[in-house]
C-alpha positions in Angstrom: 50.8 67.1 198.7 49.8 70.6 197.6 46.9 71.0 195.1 48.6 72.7 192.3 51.3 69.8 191.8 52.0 69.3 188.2 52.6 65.7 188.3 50.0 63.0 190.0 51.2 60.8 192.8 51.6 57.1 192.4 50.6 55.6 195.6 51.7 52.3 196.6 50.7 49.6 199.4 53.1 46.6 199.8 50.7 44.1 200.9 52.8 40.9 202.7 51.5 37.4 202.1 52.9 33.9 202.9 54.6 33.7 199.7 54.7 37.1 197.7 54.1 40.8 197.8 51.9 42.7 195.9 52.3 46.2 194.7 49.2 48.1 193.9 49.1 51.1 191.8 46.4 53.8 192.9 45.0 56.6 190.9 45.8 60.0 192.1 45.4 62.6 189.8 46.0 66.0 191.3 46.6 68.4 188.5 47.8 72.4 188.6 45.5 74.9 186.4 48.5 76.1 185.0 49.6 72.9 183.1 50.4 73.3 179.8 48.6 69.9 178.9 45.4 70.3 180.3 42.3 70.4 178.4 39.4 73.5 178.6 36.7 72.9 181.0 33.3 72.6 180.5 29.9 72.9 182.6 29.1 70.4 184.8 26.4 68.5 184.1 23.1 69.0 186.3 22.7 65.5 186.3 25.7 65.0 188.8 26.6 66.6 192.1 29.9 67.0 193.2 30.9 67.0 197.2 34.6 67.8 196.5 36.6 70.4 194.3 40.0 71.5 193.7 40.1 74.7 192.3 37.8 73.9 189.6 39.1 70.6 188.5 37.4 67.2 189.6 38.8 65.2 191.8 39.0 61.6 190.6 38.2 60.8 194.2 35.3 62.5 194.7 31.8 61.0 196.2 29.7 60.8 192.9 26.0 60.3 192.6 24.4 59.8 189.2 20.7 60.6 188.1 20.1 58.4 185.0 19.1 59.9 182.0 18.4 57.6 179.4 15.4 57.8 176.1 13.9 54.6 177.3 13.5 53.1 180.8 15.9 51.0 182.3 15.8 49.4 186.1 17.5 50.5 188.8 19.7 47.6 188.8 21.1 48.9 185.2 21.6 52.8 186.7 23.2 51.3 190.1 25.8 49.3 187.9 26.4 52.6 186.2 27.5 54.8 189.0 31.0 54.7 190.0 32.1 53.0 193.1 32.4 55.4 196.1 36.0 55.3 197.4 35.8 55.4 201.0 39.4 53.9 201.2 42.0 54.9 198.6 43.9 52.2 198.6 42.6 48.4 199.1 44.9 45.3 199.8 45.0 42.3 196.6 43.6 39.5 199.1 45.8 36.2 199.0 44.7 33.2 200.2 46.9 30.6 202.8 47.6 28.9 199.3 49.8 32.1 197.5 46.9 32.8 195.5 45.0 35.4 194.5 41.4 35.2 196.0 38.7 34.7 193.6 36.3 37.7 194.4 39.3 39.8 193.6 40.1 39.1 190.0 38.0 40.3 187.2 38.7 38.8 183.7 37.0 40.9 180.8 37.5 41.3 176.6 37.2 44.8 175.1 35.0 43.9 171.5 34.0 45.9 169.1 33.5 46.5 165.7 36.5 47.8 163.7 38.3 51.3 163.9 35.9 52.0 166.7 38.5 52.4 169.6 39.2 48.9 171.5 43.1 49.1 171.1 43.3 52.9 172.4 40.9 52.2 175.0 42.8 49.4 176.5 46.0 52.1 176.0 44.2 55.0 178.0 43.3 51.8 181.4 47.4 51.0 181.2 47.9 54.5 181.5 45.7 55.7 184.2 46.6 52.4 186.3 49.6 53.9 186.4 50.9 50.3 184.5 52.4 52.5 182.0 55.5 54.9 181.3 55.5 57.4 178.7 58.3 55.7 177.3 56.7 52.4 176.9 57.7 50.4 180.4 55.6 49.5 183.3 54.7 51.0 186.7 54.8 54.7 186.4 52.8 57.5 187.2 50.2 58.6 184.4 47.7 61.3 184.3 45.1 61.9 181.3 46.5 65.0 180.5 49.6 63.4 179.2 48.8 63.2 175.0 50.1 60.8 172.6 53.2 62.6 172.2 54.0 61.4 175.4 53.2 57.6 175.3 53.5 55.3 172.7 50.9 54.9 170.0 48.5 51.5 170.9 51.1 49.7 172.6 48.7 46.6 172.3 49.7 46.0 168.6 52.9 45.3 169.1 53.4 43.0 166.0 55.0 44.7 162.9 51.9 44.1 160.6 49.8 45.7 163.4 51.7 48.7 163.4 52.2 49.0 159.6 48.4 48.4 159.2 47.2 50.2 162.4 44.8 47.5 162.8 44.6 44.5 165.7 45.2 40.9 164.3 45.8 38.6 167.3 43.7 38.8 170.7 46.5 39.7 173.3 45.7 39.7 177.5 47.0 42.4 180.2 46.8 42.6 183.4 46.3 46.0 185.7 45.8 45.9 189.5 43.1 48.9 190.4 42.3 49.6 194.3 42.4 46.0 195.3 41.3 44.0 192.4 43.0 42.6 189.3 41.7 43.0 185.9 42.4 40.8 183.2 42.0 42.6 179.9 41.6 40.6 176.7 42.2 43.3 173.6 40.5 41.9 170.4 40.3 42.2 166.9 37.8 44.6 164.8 37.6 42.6 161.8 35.1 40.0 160.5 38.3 38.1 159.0 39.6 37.9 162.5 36.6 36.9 164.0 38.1 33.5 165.0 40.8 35.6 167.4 37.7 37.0 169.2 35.6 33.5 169.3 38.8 31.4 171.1 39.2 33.8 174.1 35.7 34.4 174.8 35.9 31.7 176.9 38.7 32.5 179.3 36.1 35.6 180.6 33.3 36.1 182.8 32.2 39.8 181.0 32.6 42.0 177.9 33.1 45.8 177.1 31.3 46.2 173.8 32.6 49.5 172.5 30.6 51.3 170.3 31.2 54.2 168.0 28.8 57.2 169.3 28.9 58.4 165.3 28.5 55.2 163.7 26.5 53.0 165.9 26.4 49.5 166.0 28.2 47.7 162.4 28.6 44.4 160.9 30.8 43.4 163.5 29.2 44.4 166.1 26.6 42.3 165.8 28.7 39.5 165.4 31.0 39.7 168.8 28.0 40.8 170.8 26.1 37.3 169.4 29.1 35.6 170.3 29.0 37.2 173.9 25.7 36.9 174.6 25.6 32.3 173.1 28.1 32.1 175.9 26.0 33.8 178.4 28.4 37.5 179.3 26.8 40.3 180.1 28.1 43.1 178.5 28.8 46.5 179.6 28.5 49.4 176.9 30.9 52.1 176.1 29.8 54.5 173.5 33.4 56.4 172.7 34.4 59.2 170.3 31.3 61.1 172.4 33.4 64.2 172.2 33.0 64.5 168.6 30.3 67.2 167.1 28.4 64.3 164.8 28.4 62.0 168.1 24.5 61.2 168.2 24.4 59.2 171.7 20.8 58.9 172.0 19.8 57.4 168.5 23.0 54.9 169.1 21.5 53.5 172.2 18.4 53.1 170.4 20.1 51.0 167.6 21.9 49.4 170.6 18.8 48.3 172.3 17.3 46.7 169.3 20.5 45.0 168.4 20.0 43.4 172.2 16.7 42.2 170.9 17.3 40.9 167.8 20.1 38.9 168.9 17.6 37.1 171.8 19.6 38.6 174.4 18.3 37.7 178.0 16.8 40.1 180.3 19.5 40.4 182.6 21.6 41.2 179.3 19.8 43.5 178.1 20.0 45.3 181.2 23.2 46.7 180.7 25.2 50.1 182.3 26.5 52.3 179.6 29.3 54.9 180.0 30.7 57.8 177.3 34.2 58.2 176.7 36.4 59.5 174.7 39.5 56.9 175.1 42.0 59.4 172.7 41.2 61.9 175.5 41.4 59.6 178.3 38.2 60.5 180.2 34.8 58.2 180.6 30.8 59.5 182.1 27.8 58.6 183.0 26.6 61.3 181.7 26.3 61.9 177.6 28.4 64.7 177.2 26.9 67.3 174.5 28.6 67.4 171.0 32.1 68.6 170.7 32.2 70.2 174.4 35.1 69.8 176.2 36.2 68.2 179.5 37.1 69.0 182.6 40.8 68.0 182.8 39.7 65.8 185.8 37.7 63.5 184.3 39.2 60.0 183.7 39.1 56.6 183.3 37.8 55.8 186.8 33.4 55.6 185.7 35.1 52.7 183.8 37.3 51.0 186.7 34.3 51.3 188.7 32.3 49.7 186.5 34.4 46.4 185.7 35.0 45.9 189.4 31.1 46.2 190.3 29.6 44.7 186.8 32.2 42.1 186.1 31.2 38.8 188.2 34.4 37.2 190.0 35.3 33.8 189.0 34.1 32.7 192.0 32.0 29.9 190.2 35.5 27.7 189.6 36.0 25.5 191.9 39.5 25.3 193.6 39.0 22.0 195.5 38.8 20.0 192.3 42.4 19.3 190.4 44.0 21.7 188.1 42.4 21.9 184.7 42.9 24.8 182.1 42.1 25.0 178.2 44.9 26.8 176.2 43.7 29.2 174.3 47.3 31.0 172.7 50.7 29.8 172.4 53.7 32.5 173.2 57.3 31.9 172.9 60.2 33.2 175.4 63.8 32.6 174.3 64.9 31.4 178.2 61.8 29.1 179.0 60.8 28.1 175.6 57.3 28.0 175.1 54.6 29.1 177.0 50.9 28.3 177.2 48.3 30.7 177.9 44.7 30.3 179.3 42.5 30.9 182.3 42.8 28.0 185.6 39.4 26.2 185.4 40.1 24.2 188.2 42.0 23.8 191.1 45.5 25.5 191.9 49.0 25.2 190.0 51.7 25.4 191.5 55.7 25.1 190.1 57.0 21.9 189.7 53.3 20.3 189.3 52.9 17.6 186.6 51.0 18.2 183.8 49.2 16.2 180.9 48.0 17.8 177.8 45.2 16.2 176.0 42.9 16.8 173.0 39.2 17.4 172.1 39.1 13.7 171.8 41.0 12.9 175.3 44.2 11.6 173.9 47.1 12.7 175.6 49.3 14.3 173.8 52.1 15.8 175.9 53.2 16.3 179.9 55.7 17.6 181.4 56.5 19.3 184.7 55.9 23.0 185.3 58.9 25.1 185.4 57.9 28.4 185.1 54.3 30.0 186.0 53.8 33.5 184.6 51.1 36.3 185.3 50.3 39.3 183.6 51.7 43.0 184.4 50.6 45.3 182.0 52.8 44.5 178.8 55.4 42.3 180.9 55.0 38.8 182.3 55.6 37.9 186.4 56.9 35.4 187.6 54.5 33.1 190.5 54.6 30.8 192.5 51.1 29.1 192.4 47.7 30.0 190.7 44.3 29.1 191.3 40.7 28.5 189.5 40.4 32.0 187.9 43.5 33.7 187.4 45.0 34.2 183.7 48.4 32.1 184.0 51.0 31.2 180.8 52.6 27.9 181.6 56.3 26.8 180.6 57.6 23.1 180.4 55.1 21.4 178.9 56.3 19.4 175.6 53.7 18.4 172.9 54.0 16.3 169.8 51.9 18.9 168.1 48.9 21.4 168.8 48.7 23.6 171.5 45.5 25.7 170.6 42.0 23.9 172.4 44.6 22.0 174.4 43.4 20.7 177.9 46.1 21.4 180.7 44.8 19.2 183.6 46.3 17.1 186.6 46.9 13.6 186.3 45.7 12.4 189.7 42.9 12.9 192.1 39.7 12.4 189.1 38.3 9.5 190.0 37.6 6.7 188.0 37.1 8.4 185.0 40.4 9.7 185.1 41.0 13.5 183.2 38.8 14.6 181.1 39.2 17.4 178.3 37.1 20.4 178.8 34.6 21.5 176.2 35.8 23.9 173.3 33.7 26.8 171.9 32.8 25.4 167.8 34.2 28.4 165.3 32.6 29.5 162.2 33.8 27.5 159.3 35.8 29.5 157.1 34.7 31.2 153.8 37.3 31.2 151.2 40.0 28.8 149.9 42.9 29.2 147.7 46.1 26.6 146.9 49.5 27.0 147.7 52.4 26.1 145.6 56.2 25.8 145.8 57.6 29.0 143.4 58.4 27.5 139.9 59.3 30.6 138.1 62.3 31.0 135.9 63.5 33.3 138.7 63.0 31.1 141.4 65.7 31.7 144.5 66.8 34.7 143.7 65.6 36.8 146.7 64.1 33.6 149.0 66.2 31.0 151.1 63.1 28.6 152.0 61.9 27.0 148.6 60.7 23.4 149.1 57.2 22.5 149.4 58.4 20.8 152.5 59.5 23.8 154.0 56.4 25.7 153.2 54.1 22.3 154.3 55.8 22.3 157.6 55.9 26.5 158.5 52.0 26.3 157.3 51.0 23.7 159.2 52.9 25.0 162.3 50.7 28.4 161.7 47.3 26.1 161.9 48.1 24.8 165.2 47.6 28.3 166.9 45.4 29.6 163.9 41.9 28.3 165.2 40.3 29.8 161.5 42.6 28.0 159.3 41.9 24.8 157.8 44.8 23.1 155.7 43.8 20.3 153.3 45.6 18.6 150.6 45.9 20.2 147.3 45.4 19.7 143.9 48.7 18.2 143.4 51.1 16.4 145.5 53.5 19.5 146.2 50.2 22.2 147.0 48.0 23.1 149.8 44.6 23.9 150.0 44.3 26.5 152.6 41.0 28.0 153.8 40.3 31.2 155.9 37.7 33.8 157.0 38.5 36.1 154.3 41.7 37.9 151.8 42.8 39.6 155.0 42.8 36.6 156.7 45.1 34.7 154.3 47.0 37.8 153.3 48.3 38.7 156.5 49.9 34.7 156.6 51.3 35.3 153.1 53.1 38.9 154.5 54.3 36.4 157.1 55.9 34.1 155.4 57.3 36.2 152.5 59.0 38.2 155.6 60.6 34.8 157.0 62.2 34.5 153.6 59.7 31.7 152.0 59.0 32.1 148.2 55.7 30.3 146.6 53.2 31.1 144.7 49.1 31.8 145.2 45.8 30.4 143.4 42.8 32.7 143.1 40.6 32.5 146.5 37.8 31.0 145.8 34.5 30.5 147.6 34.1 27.5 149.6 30.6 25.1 148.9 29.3 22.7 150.6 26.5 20.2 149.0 23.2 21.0 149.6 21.2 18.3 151.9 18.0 19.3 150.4 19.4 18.9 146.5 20.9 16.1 146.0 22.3 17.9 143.1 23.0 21.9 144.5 25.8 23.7 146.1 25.4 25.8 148.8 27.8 28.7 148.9 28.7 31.5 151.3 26.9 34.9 151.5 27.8 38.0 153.2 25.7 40.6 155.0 27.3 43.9 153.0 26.8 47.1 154.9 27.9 50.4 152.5 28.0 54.0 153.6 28.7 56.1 150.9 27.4 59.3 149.0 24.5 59.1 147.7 25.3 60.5 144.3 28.0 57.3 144.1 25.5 55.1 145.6 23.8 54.0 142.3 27.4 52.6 140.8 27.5 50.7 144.1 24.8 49.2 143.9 24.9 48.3 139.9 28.2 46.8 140.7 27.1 44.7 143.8 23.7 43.5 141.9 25.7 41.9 138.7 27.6 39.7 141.4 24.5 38.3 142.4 23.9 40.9 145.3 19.6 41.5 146.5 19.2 44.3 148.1 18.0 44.3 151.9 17.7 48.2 153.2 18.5 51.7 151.0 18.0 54.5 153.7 19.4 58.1 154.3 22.3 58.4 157.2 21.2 60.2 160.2 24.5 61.2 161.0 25.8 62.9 158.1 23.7 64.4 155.3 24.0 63.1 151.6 24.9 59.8 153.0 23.0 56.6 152.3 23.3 53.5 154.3 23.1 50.4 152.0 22.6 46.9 153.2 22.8 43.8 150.3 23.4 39.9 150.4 26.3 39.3 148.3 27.5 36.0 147.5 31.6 35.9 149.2 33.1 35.0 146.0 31.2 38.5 144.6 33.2 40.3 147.1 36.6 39.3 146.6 37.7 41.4 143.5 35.3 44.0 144.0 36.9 45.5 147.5 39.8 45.1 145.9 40.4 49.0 144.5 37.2 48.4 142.1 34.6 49.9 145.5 37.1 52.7 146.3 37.0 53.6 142.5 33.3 53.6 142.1 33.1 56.0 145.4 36.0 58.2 144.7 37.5 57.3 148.1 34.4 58.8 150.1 32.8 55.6 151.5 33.6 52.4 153.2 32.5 48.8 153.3 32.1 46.3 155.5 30.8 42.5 155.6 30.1 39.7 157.8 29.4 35.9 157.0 25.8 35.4 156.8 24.8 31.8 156.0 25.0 29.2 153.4 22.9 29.6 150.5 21.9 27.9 147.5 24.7 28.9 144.8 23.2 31.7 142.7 25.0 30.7 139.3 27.7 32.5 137.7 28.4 36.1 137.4 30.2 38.7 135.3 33.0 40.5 137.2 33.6 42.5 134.4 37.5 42.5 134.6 38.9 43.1 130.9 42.1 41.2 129.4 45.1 41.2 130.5 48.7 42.6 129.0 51.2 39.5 129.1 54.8 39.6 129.1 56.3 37.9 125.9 60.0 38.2 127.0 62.3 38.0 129.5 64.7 41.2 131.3 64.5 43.9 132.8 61.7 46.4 131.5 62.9 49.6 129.7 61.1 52.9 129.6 61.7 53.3 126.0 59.6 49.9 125.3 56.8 50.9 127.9 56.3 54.4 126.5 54.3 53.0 123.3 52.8 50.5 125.2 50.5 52.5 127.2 48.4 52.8 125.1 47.1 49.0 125.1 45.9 49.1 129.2 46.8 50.1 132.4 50.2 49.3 133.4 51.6 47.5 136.3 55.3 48.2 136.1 57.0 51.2 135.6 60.9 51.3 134.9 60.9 54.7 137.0 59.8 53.5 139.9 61.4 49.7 140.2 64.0 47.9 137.9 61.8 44.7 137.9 62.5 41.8 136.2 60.6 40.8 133.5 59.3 36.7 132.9 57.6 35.2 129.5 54.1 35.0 131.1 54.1 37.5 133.9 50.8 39.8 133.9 52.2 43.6 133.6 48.9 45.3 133.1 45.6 45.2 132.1 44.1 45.3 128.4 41.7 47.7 127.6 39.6 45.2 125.8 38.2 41.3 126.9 41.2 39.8 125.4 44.4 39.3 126.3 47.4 41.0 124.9 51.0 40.0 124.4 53.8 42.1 124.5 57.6 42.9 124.8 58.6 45.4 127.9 61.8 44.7 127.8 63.2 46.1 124.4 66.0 48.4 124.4 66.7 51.2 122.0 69.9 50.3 119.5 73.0 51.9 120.0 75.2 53.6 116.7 77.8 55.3 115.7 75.6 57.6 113.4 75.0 60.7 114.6 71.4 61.5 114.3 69.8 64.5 112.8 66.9 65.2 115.5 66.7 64.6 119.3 65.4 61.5 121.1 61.9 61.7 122.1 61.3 62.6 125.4 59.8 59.3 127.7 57.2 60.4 129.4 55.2 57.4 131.8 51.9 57.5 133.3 51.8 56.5 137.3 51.7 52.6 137.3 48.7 50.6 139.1 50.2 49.4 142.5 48.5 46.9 144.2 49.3 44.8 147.7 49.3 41.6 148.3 45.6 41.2 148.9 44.6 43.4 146.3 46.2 41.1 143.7 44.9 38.2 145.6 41.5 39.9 144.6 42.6 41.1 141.0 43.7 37.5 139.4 41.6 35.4 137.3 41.1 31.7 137.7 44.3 30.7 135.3 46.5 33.3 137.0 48.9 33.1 139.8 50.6 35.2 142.5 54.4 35.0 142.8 55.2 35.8 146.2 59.1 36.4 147.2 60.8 38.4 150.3 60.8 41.3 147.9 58.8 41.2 145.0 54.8 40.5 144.3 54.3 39.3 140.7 51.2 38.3 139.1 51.8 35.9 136.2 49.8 32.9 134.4 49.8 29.7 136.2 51.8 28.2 132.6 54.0 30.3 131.8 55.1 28.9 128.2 52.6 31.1 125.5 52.2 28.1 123.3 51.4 25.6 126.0 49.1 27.5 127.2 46.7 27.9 124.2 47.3 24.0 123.7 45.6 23.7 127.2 42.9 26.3 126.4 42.1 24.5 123.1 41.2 21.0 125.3 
């Protein structure tokens, strides 16, 4: 093939085993200098010495040798795991044994963590592409090359649900599968945020290593020190990529600084701590050993392979599972296919599955709760499932036949013959943090009440929630305050908000309590409360700083660190303990206020301290609805002047209800009024013209920013359509009756 081809070459080796065929996908990336998609060169670095070039360009094949350069010492062993394999044979066979099985020291199962926004998602996009796993348009097994941009392929193809997209955030933990010269990589894509920390904490233990990505700007955040603590409790050792290196306030050496005392402070072992790190830049598709410097280009060469090279040689095998013993596996998701039903998905502990095995399902406590006989056995291929025929101790499987009474999450898949006297026994389950924040569901009673909704009963909304808890490990249910009401309990607003979006989009209607922290009694006083606090990490101006920080301190905030950003002037870095139930209004609208929209905020659970009393949020009255219809400019107009409005006739023609909340009073108390009048119609001709209507830009808020807003006597009407926010007793004079007891 001639060097100035404008399209790489997808090479393939059909590899024949007793009961399937493998295809393998090498990299190949030949590219012309007169592509229109390729990026500017830059200098090689003298840290690395190149035996092969094409015109130029690098060749992703090309024998690399790697002088470490890092601000503190590190062992050889750390610099060795850095440099990328040397590929004295293109193309390598995926080893199956006489079983149909893929051999153990050829699978490599990994989770991409990191703290939000920092790049997991996209990197995961960038190994699909290079794999050659995916098209431009979407499917599987094509040729890819990192020159091709993001017009070319789809945007984060790993959040594939329609929150994910509308959000551009990752909520669920999702697995993959590419095949790279010889070996098969399981990649695990998790979540960035603290109130998803529960989808990280339930596949950690279907891998044998991490990729902790790390923002080369921002360093290591709030959440980063929680899915590295995770990583390192179960004993991973992580590999480090520091991405967005291309960027001009990238500050690679002070990150790995942070980075290394991060290691420290979490206890991490020796042989953890001594971990390879690569710079990337996934948007662009390319990953060194080398820190690239600020904002310099690449040489249009330069891919993904550092990073295949790595996984394969830093990533232990599962080799430790033992495939002699009977089949055993811990489900750790539940999928759904409308042929085969649905489908279990975790890693083979034990043994070898084959189709048509039996199969018993039993809980943490050892009670079986389901069998059945395996019909279908799926791997993963990229973002599509294949079909096999067996699979051993290792290998990342979803299973289909199995029927349970209930569950499915921290369910034990095992064998029902050949344990001994003992018989099965369940395997152990990783504990997950208890959640944070409550809040009670109820069955929609408003006068409106099935207009927009088809599922109404509290049965219907007990059975959909309750069907949600068996796969969401974070959620607790409990009984509520009344006999048609749930209590449910989550990691955070997010958290619950995202199920609420849910169900509102599967046509439920019911309405929402104010979250509320959750306490716990306090062993050491008989007659204390322990609540939850968070670790609050601010980066903000500093001339908005001081408003932060007043706010924060009146809801019971003490400040732990106040110091300049290194990374961009007239920043400040902010770190307080804030009580959860501080948080939950103020990060609703109320921070991006105070900072003008130039600062962010982020928070992790902490640990259960003594309950610091009650505070002041400071939220002013509110302006009440006093009849019902549908609002009318001409009765808004005068109004306001009481508050901040809600609603706006312009923009929605939304129903009005005696007791629905349409804005907020500009003083402590509330305020009732009448949206809804409309001007009266004569036959008089009048001597002047009508006054013109003129209305301010309504308050718009989502779903978990009026989670955040309401007081304690408010609720939040949720239908398919519509968010209101109203009082949870809707009739005026009932309502003072029940104030005045």
């Amino acid at each position: 093939m001639s060097a100035h081809s404008t399209l790489s070459t997808l090479s393939r080796q059909v590899i024949s085993s007793s009961r399937r065929r493998y295809t393998v996908p090498q990299l190949s990336f030949l590219s012309s200098p007169s592509s229109s998609r390729l990026l500017p060169a830059r200098p090689l670095s003298t840290g690395i010495r190149l035996s092969a070039r094409t015109n130029g360009y690098l060749n992703s094949r090309s024998r690399v040798e790697v002088e470490s350069r890092r601000p503190f010492s590190r062992s050889a062993t750390a610099r060795a795991a850095t440099a990328p394999a040397l590929a004295e044979e293109p193309e390598e066979e995926i080893v199956a044994d006489e079983q149909g099985t893929l051999v153990a020291e050829k699978i490599r199962n990994i989770a991409i963590i990191a703290h939000v926004d920092h790049g997991k998602t996209t990197l995961v996009d960038q190994l699909l592409r290079q794999s050659g796993t995916l098209k431009p348009n979407g499917d599987v097994a094509s040729t890819s090359t990192p020159e091709n941009n993001d017009a070319t392929f789809g945007q984060r193809v790993m959040d594939s649900n329609d929150l994910e997209k509308e959000r551009g955030i990752t909520i669920l933990s999702k697995c993959t599968s590419i095949d790279y010269n010889g070996t098969n990589i399981n990649i695990v894509d998790t979540p960035g945020h603290a109130d998803f920390g529960g989808e990280v904490e339930r596949v950690l233990n279907m891998v044998d290593g991490v990729a902790l990505v790390v923002d080369a700007t921002d360093g290591p955040m709030t959440q980063t020190r929680f899915v590295l603590s995770k990583a390192l409790a179960r004993g991973l050792k992580p590999l480090v990529v520091l991405n967005k290196a291309d960027r001009s306030t990238a500050r690679p050496a002070q990150v790995e600084s942070d980075l290394f005392d991060l290691f420290a402070t979490l206890g991490a072992t020796d042989e953890q701590a001594d971990y390879p790190i690569l710079y990337a830049s996934a948007k662009q598709g390319w990953a060194t050993t080398e820190a690239p410097e600020p904002g310099q280009a690449v040489t249009p060469g330069e891919n993904m392979t550092p990073l295949f090279d790595l996984i394969c040689s830093h990533v232990p095998p599962p080799a430790h599972l033992d495939r002699t013993k009977p089949f055993s596996m811990l489900t750790v998701q539940i999928e759904s296919d409308p042929y085969v039903g649905v489908l279990y998905l975790g890693r083979v502990s034990s043994g070898v599955l084959r189709v048509n095995d039996t199969v018993w399902a039993l809980d943490s406590n050892g009670k079986k709760v389901g069998e059945g006989k395996v019909k279908k056995l799926f791997g993963r291929r990229g973002l599509d499932r294949t079909e096999k025929d067996a699979a051993g101790a290792g290998e990342i499987v979803s299973i289909a036949g199995i029927k349970m009474g209930s569950g499915g999450v921290n369910v034990t898949l095992v064998h029902p013959e050949g344990w001994g006297e003992e018989g099965p026994q369940p395997l152990p389950t990783t504990p997950i943090d208890p959640p944070t924040i409550s809040v009670v569901v109820y069955p929609n009673d408003s006068p409106l009440a099935g207009q927009e909704g088809s599922k109404l009963t509290s049965q219907m909304i007990r059975d959909r929630i309750y069907k949600e808890a068996e796969t969401n490990v974070a959620l607790h249910v409990l009984p509520g305050p009344t006999s048609e009401s749930l209590e449910l309990r989550g990691r955070g607003v997010l958290h619950l908000g995202v199920l609420f979006e849910t169900l509102r989009r599967e046509g439920f209607e019911l309405c929402i309590g104010p979250p509320k922290a959750v306490l716990i009694p306090d062993p050491e006083n008989p007659h204390g409360m322990l609540e939850p606090v968070e670790e609050c990490t601010v980066m903000v101006r500093d001339e908005y700083a001081g408003g932060v920080v007043q706010k924060l301190t009146m809801r019971k905030g003490e400040m732990v660190s106040y110091e300049a950003d290194d990374a961009q002037e007239g920043w400040v870095r902010i770190v307080m303990d804030v009580p959860a139930r501080g948080l939950i209004g103020y990060m609703a609208g109320e921070f991006k206020n105070d900072v003008h929209g130039q600062g962010t905020i982020n928070h992790i659970f902490k640990a259960y301290l003594p309950f610091r009393g009650a505070m002041d949020t400071g939220r002013n009255g509110a302006l009440i609805s006093m009849a019902s219809g549908e609002a009318s400019g001409y009765a808004m107009m005068p109004l306001q002047a009481r508050g901040t409005m809600f609603i706006s006739p312009q923009i929605q023609a939304l129903q009005c209800i005696p007791g629905m909340v349409i804005g907020e009073s500009s003083k402590a108390q509330d305020l009732y009024l009448n949206p809804c009048v409309k001007k009266q119609l004569t036959n008089i001709r009048a001597a002047g013209a009508d006054e013109k209507i003129v209305l301010a830009s309504p308050r718009t808020m989502t779903l978990e920013e009026s989670l955040s807003y309401m007081a304690d006597d408010e609720l939040v009407e949720v239908t398919p359509k519509t968010i209101r926010l109203r009082k949870l007793i809707l009739d005026e004079g009932k309502r003072k009756r029940m104030a005045k007891k």
